[in-house]
C-alpha positions as CSV (number, residue, x, y, z in Angstrom):
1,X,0.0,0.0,0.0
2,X,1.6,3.6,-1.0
3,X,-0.6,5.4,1.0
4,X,-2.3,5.3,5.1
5,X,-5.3,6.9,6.2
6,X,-3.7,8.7,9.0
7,X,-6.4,11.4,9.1
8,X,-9.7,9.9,7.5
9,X,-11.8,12.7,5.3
10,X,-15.5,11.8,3.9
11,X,-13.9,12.6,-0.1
12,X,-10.1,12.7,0.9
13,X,-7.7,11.4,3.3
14,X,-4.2,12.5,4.6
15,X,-1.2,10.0,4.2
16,X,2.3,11.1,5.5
17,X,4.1,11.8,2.3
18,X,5.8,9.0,0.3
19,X,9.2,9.5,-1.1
20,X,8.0,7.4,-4.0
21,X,6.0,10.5,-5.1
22,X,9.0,12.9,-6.2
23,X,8.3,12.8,-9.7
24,X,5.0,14.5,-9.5
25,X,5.8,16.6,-6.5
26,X,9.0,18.1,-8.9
27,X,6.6,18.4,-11.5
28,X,3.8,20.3,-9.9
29,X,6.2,22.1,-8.1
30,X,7.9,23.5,-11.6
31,X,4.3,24.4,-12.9
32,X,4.2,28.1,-12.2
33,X,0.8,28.2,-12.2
34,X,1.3,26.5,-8.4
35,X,4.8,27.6,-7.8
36,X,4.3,31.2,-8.3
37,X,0.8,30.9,-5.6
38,X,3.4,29.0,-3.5
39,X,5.4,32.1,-3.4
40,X,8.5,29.5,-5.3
41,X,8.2,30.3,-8.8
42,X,11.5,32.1,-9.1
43,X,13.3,28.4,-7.7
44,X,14.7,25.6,-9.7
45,X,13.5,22.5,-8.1
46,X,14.8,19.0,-9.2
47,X,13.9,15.1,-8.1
48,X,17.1,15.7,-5.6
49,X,16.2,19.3,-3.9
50,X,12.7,18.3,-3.5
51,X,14.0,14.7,-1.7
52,X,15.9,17.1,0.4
53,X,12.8,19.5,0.9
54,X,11.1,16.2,2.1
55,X,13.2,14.6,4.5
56,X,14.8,17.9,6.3
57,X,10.9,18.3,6.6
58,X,10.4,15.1,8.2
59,X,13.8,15.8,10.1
60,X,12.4,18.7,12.0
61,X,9.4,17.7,13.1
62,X,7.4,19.3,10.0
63,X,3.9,17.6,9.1
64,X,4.1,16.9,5.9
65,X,0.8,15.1,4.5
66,X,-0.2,14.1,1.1
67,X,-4.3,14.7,0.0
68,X,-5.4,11.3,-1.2
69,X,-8.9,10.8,-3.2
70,X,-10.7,8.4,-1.1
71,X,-12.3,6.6,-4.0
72,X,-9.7,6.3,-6.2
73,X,-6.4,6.8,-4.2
74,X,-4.9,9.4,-6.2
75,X,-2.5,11.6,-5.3
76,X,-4.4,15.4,-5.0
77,X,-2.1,17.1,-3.6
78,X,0.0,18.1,0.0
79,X,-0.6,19.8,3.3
80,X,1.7,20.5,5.9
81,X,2.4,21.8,9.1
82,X,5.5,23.9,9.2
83,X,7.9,25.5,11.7
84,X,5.7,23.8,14.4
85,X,6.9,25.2,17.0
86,X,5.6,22.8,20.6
87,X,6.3,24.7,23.3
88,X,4.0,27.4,21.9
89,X,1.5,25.6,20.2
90,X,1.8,27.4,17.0
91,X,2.6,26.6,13.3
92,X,2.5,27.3,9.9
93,X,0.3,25.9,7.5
94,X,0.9,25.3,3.4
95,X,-1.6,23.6,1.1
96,X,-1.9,22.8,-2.5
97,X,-3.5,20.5,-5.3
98,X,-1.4,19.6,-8.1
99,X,-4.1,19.3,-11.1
100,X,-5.6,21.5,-12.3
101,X,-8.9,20.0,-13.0
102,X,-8.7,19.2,-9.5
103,X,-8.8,22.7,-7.8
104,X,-11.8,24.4,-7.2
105,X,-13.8,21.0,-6.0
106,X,-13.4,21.4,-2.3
107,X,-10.7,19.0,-1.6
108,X,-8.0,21.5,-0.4
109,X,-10.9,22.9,1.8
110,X,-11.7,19.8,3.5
111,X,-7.8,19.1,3.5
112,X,-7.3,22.0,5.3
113,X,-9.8,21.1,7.9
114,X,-8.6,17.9,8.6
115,X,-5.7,19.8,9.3
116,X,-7.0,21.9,11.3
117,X,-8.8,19.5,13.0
118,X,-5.6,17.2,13.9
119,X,-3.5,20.0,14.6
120,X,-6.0,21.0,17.8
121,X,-7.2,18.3,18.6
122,X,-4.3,15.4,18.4
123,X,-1.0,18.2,18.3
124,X,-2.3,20.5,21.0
125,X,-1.8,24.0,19.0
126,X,-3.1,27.1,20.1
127,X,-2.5,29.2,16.5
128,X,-2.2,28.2,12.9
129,X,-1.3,31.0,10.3
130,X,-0.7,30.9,6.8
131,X,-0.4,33.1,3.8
132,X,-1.7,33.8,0.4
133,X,-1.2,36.0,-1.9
134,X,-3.8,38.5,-3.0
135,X,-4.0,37.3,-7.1
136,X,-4.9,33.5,-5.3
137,X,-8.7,34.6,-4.9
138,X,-9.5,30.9,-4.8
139,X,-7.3,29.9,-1.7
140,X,-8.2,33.2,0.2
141,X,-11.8,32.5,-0.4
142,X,-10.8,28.2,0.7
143,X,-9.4,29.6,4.0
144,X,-12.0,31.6,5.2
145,X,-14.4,29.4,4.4
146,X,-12.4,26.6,6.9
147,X,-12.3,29.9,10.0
148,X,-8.8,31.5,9.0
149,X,-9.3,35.4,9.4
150,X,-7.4,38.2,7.5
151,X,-4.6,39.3,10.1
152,X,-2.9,41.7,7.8
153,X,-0.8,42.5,5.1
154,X,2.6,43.0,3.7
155,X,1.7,45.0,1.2
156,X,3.6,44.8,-2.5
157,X,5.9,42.6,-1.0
158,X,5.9,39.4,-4.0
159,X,6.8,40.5,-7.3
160,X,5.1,37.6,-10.2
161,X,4.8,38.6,-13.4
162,X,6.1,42.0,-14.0
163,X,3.3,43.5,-11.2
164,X,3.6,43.3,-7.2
165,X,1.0,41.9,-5.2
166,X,0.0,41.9,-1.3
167,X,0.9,39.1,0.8
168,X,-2.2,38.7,3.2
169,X,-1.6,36.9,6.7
170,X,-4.3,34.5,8.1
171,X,-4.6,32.8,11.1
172,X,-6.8,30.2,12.9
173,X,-6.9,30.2,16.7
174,X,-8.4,27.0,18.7
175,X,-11.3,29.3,20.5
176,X,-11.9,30.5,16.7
177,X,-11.9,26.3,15.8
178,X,-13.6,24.8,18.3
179,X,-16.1,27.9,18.4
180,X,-17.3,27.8,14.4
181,X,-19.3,24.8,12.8
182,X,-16.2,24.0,10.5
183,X,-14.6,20.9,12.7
């Protein structure tokens, strides 16, 4: 089996990441359709720096998850927790699907709140942020519909395609959480 239903979803599970999976990571990671909403379309990534990415992510303690169709299992996608930081209960969340006839279904929104959801309730974290940048209409609009709220902005501060754009700040607390009908 290439993939475990570590966090069961009714249309999608998430599986810790499987090194067997490179290929299309470094794939969807050079489309810059996705790399450029990741905020990594100016890097080179190759099946070797994306191996690294992975296992200095597993390394430190990172949450790296892959978004699994339940009926089919096929490989949507990847959520993560990042610079999870314990002793304060916080992290930092990333999230994308890789095709794009995928996006736009729901499946990164219940991803992210089986994130959510595990972060809180099986990690213990207090505060999840994330960001987005303000061209990615569709994400902003996923994220608030899972709780996140608009903390602020950095404003002209990622340059794509000859034009600046905002970096918004979002966050989820777990009053916010357990407190809305989203878990």
């Amino acid at each position: 089996m290439k993939y475990f239903k570590k966090i069961p979803g009714e249309r999608v599970y998430l599986s810790p990441v499987n090194l067997e999976d490179l290929e299309i990571y470094t794939k969807w990671l050079n489309d810059r359709e996705i790399s450029d909403r990741l905020g990594d379309g100016c890097l080179m990534i190759n099946l070797e720096t994306e191996k690294r990415w992975i296992e200095e992510a597993l390394k430190n303690g990172d949450q790296s998850y892959a978004i699994v169709l339940n009926e089919t299992d096929e490989l949507l996608g990847n959520i993560g927790l990042f610079e999870l930081k314990q002793i304060y209960g916080t992290a930092t969340l990333g999230l994308f699907i890789g095709e794009e006839e995928k996006r736009g279904k729901g499946y990164g929104t219940e991803a992210l709140k089986l994130m959510v959801g595990y972060a809180f309730d099986v990690l213990n974290l207090r505060n999840i942020m994330l960001n987005v940048y303000e061209f990615n209409e569709n994400a902003y609009k996923s994220y608030i519909k899972a709780g996140f709220k608009e903390m602020g902005r950095r404003r002209g501060a990622y340059y794509v395609d000859n034009k600046y754009h905002d970096v918004i700040y979002m966050d989820i607390t777990r009053e916010d959480w357990y407190s809305s009908d989203m878990k």
